[in-house]
C-alpha distance (Angstrom), angle and dihedral (degrees) to the residues before:
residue distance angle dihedral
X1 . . .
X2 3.65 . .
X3 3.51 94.6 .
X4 3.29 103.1 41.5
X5 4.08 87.6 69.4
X6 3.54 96.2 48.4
X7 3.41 89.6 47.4
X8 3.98 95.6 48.4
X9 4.07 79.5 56.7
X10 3.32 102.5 56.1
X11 3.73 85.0 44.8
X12 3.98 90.3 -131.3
X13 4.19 116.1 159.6
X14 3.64 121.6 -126.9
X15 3.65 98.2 -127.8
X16 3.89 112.8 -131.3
X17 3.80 123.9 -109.3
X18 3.95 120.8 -131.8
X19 3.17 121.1 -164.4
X20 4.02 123.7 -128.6
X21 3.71 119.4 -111.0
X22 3.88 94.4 -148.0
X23 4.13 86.2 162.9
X24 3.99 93.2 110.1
X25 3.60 133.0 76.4
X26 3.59 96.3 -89.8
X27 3.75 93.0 52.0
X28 3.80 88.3 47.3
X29 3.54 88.5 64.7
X30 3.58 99.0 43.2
X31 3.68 88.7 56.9
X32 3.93 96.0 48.7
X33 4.54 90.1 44.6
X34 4.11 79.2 55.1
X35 3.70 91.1 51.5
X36 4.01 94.3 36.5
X37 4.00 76.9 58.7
X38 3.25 109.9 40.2
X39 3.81 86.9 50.0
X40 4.26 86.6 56.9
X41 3.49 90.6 49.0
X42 3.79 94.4 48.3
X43 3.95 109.1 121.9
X44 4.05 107.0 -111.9
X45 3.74 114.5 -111.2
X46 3.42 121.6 -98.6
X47 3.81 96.6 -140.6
X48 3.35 117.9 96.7
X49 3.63 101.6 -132.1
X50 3.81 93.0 45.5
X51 3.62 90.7 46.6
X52 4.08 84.5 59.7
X53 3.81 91.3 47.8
X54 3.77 90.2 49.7
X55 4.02 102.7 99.4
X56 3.70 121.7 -115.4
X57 3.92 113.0 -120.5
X58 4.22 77.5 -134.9
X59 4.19 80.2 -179.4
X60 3.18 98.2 61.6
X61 4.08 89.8 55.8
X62 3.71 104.7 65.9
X63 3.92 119.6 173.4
X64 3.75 92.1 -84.8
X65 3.49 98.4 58.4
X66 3.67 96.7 43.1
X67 4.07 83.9 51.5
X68 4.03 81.4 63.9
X69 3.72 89.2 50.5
X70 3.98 93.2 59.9
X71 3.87 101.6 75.4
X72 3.93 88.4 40.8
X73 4.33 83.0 53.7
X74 3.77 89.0 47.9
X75 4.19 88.9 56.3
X76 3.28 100.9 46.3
X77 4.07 90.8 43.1
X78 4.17 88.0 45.3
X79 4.13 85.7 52.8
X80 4.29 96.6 50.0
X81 3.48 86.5 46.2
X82 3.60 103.8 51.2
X83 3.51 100.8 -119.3
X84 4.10 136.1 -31.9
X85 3.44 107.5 -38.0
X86 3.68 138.3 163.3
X87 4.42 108.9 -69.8
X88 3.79 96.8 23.2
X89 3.30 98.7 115.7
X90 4.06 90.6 46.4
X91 3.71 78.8 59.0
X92 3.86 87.0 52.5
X93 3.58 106.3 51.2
X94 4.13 87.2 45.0
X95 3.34 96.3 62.5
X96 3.75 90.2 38.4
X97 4.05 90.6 50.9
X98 4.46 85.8 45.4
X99 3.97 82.2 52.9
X100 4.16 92.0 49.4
X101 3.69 93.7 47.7
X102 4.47 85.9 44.2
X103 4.20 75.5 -114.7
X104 4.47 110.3 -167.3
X105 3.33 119.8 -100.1
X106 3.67 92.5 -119.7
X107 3.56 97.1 56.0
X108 4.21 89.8 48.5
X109 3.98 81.4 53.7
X110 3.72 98.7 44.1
X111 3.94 85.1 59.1
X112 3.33 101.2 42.0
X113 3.97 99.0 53.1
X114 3.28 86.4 80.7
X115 3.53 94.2 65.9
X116 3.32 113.1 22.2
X117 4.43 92.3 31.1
X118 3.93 104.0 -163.0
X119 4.01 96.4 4.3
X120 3.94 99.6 71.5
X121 3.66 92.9 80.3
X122 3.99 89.3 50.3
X123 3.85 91.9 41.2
X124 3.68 93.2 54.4
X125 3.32 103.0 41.2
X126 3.68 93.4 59.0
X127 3.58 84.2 45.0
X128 3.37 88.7 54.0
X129 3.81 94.9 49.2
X130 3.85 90.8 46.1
X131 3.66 93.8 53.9
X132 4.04 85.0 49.7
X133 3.62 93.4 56.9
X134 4.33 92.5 40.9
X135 3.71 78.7 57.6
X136 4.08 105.8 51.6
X137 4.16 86.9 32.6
């Protein structure tokens, strides 16, 4: 006890610790708000498949922000291609209408394997994770 000397010298008190009686109601719902936050704070998986499981805070993605989200689609749809070809931005505004109507992931991939073969998963996933990160921001 080092401390506990110097602290005897400087004649400081150790101040006493009470413990929180968080049996009521009130406490109840302190404890479930610290879980409801702790759950939004929660890092997002990095599997794919629990990534896709994790819900989407849909109300925190009104029609404005998903408007931000479209030229961001249009990138990332222009890369898998290979450039701006003919039916990418069909392949824009589906994914955009999927997002408006809070469409699955698996049913955005299922459409756009025939496009984009292999790359759909990718391509949604970082969608996925983008639209995550729109949502907490």
């Amino acid at each position: 006890p080092v401390f506990s000397s110097a602290m005897e010298e400087e004649g400081s008190k150790r101040r006493r610790l009470v413990p929180l009686d968080l049996s009521d109601e009130e406490g109840a719902e302190q404890r479930e708000a610290g879980a409801e936050k702790r759950r939004e704070t929660a890092p997002l998986p990095a599997d794919r498949q629990a990534l896709f499981a994790h819900p989407m805070p849909w109300e925190a993605l009104p029609p404005a922000v998903l408007a931000r989200v479209k030229p961001w689609v249009a990138e990332r749809v222009v890369e898998y291609v290979g450039g701006e070809e003919e039916g990418t931005e069909e392949l824009v505004d589906f994914v955009m209408g999927q997002l408006e109507e809070r469409g699955s992931p698996g049913a955005i991939i299922e459409q756009l394997e025939m496009v984009l073969d292999e790359d759909a998963p990718v391509l949604c996933e970082r969608l996925w994770r983008h639209l995550h990160a729109l949502a907490e921001g």
